[in-house]
C-alpha positions in Angstrom: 0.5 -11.1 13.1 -3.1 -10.5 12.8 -2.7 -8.0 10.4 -1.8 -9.6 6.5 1.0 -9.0 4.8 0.2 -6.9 2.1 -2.3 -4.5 4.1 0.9 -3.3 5.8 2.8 -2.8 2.8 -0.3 -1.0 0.6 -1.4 1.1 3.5 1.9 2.6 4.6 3.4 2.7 1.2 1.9 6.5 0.5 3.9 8.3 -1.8 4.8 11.5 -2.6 6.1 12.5 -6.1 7.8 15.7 -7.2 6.0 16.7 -10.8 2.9 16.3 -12.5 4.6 13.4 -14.7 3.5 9.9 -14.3 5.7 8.0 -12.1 4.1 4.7 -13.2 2.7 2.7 -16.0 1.5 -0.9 -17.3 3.3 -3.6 -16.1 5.0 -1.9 -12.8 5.7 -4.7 -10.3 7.2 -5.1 -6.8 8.3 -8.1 -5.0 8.6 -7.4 -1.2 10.5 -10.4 1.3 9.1 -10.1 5.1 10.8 -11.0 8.1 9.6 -11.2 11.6 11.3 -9.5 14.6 14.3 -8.9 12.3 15.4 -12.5 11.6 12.4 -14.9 10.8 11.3 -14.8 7.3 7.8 -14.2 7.7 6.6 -14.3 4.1 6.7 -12.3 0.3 4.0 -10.1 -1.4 3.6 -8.1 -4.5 2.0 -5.9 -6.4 1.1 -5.4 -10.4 -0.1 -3.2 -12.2 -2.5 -4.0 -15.4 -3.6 -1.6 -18.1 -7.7 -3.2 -18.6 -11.1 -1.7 -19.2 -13.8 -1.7 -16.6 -17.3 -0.8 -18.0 -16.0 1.0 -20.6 -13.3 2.8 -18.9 -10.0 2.7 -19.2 -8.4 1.7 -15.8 -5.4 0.8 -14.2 -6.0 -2.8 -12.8 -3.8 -3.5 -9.3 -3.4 -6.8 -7.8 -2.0 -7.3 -4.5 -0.9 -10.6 -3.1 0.7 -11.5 0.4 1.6 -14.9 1.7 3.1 -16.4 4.4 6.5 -18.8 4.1 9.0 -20.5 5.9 8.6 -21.8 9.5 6.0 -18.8 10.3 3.1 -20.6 8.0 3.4 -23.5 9.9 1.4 -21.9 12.5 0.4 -18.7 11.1 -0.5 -19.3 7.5 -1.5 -15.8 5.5 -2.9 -16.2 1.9 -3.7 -12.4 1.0 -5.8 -10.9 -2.6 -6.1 -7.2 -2.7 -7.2 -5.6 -6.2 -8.3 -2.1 -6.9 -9.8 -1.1 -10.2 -8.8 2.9 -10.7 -9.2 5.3 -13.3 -6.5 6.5 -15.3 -7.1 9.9 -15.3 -8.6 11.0 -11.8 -6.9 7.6 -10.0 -10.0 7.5 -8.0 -11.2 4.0 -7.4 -14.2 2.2 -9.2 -13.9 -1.2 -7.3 -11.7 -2.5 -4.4 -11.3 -6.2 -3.7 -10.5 -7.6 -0.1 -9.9 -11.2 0.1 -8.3 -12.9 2.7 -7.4 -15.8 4.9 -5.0 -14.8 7.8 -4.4 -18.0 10.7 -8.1 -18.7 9.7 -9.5 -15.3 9.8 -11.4 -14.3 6.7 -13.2 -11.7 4.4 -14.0 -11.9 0.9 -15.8 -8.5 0.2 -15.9 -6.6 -2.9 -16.8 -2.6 -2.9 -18.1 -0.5 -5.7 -17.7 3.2 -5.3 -19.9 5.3 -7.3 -17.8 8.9 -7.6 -20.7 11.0 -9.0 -23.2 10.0 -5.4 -20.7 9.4 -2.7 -21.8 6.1 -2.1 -19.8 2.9 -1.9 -22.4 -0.9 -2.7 -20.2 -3.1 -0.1 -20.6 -6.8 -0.7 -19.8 -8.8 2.1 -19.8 -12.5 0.7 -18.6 -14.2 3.8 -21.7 -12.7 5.6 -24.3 -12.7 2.3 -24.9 -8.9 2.9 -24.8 -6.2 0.6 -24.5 -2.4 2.7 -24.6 1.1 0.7 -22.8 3.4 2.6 -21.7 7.1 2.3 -18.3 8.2 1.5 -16.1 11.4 1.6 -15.7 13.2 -2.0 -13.1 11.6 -4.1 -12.6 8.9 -1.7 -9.8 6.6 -1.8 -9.4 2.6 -1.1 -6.4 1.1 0.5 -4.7 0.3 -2.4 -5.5 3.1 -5.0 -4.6 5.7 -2.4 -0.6 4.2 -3.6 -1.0 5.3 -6.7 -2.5 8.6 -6.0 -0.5 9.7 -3.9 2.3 8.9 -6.3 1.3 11.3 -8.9 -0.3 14.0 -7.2 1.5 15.2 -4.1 4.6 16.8 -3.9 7.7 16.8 -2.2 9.6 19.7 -3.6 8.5 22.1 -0.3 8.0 18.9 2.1 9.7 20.0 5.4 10.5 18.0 8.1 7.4 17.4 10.2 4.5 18.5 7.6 1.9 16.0 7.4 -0.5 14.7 4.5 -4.0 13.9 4.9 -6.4 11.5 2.5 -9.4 10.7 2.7 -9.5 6.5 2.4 -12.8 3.7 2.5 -11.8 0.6 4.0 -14.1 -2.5 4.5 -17.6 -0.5 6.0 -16.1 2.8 7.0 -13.9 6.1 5.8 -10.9 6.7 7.6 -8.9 9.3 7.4 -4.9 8.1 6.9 -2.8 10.6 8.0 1.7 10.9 7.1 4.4 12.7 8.5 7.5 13.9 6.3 10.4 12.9 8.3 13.2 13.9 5.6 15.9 12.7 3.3 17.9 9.3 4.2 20.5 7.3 2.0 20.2 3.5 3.1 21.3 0.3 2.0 19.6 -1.9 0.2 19.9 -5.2 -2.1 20.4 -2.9 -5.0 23.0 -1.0 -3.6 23.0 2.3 -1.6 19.5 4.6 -2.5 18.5 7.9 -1.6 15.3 7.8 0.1 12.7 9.5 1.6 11.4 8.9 5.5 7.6 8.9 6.2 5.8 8.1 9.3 2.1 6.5 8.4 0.1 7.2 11.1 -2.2 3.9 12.3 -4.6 3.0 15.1 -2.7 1.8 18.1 -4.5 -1.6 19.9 -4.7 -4.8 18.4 -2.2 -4.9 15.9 0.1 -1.7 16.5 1.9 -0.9 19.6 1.3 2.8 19.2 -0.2 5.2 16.1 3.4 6.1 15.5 4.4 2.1 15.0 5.1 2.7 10.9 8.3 4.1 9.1 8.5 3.7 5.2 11.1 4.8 3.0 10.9 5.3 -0.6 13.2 6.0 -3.5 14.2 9.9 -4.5 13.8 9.4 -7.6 10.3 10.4 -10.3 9.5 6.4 -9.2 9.2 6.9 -5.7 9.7 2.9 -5.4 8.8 1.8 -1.5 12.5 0.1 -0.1 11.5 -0.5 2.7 8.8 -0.5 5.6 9.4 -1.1 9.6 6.3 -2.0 11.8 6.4 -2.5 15.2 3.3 -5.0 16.3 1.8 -5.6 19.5 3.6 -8.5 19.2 7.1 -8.2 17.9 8.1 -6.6 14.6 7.7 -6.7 11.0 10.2 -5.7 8.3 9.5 -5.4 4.6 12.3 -4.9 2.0 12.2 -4.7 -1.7 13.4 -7.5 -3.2 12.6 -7.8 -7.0 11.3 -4.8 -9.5 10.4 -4.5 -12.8 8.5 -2.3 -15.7 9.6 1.0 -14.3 8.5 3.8 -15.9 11.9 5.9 -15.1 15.0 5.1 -14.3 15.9 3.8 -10.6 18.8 5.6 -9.2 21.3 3.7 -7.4 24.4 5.9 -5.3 26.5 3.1 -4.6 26.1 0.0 -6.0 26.3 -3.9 -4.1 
């Protein structure tokens, strides 16, 4: 349980969307419920998105939030802030926000990316040290690469097995996230029976993973592409997130059979 909350839900929630068309818009937000090892609740996050300026530019504002409840925060106690600043055209990040407390280990650092240079200005406030550091083209952060992915990939000639590559900065260092299409799957939700598709985020087996293949995530088949549901299995035990609360969709969320 090392790992927060949210970083499991905004790094493995990479979507893929089936036109050019938008699939989301001021005011999106999703409520997630945790449990741990299948039957502990383990906590809640969210994320929402903000229409807002930044320098000048028009940008999509994203805030992140995980937290731990229950019995689990008595002796594991996560209070997460992610936020990504993104542009509304290209979706390629401006700023990234990392701000956590996780059982007592923390980071508050804040990252400017500079698109034009390839640089990312890393402000480590914890540690009162600034770093500039290099970065792929069009680089990604955790939580912008969501919404990119959203909008410009597609599934429409996705066959089982083909994987997606994107290029992604993450606290001092780019890293290259890699997902495997695993296909089509209706499951059951609180919402009633969905149509979904299956991805397999690949991670870095060790500390907090079993193995790189400890992710599935699910997502709507619909122009939303809303993440239902994500299965993690930890060096220690299991997470679960489930969608439990949505609003400001930009299309319609399609339900098969309802609860």
């Amino acid at each position: 349980m090392k790992k927060t909350l949210l970083i499991i839900i905004t790094m493995c929630c990479m979507q893929m969307v089936t036109s050019q068309e938008s699939s989301f818009g001021d005011g999106e937000w999703f409520k997630f419920r945790m449990s741990y090892s299948n039957f502990l609740k383990a906590g809640n996050a969210t994320l929402t998105v903000i229409d807002t300026k930044l320098d000048n530019k028009d940008v999509y504002h994203v805030v992140g939030k995980g937290w731990t409840t229950g019995m689990i925060k008595w002796f594991f106690k996560v209070k997460d802030r992610y936020e990504s600043y993104f542009d509304k055209k290209t979706l390629l990040p401006y700023k990234f926000v990392r701000n956590i407390d996780e059982g007592g280990y923390t980071k508050d650092i804040e990252i400017d990316f500079d698109q034009v240079n390839h640089k990312a200005h890393v402000n480590d406030k914890k540690h009162k040290k600034k770093y500039v550091l290099d970065t792929r083209p069009n680089i990604q952060d955790m939580v912008s690469t969501f919404y990119y992915l959203r909008n410009n990939l597609k599934t429409d000639n996705l066959k089982i097995g083909d994987e997606v590559r994107v290029d992604m900065f993450f606290d001092k260092e780019n890293y290259g996230f890699k997902l495997r299409y695993l296909g089509e799957e209706i499951i059951d939700t609180d919402f009633g029976e969905v149509e979904s598709l299956k991805f397999r985020p690949y991670v870095m087996a060790g500390r907090v993973f079993k193995e790189e293949e400890s992710l599935t995530l699910w997502v709507s088949k619909d122009k939303n592409k809303v993440p239902l549901r994500i299965k993690a299995d930890l060096a220690v035990g299991s997470l679960r997130a489930d969608l439990d609360a949505f609003k400001g969709l930009k299309h319609p969320f399609k339900i098969v059979v309802k609860n």
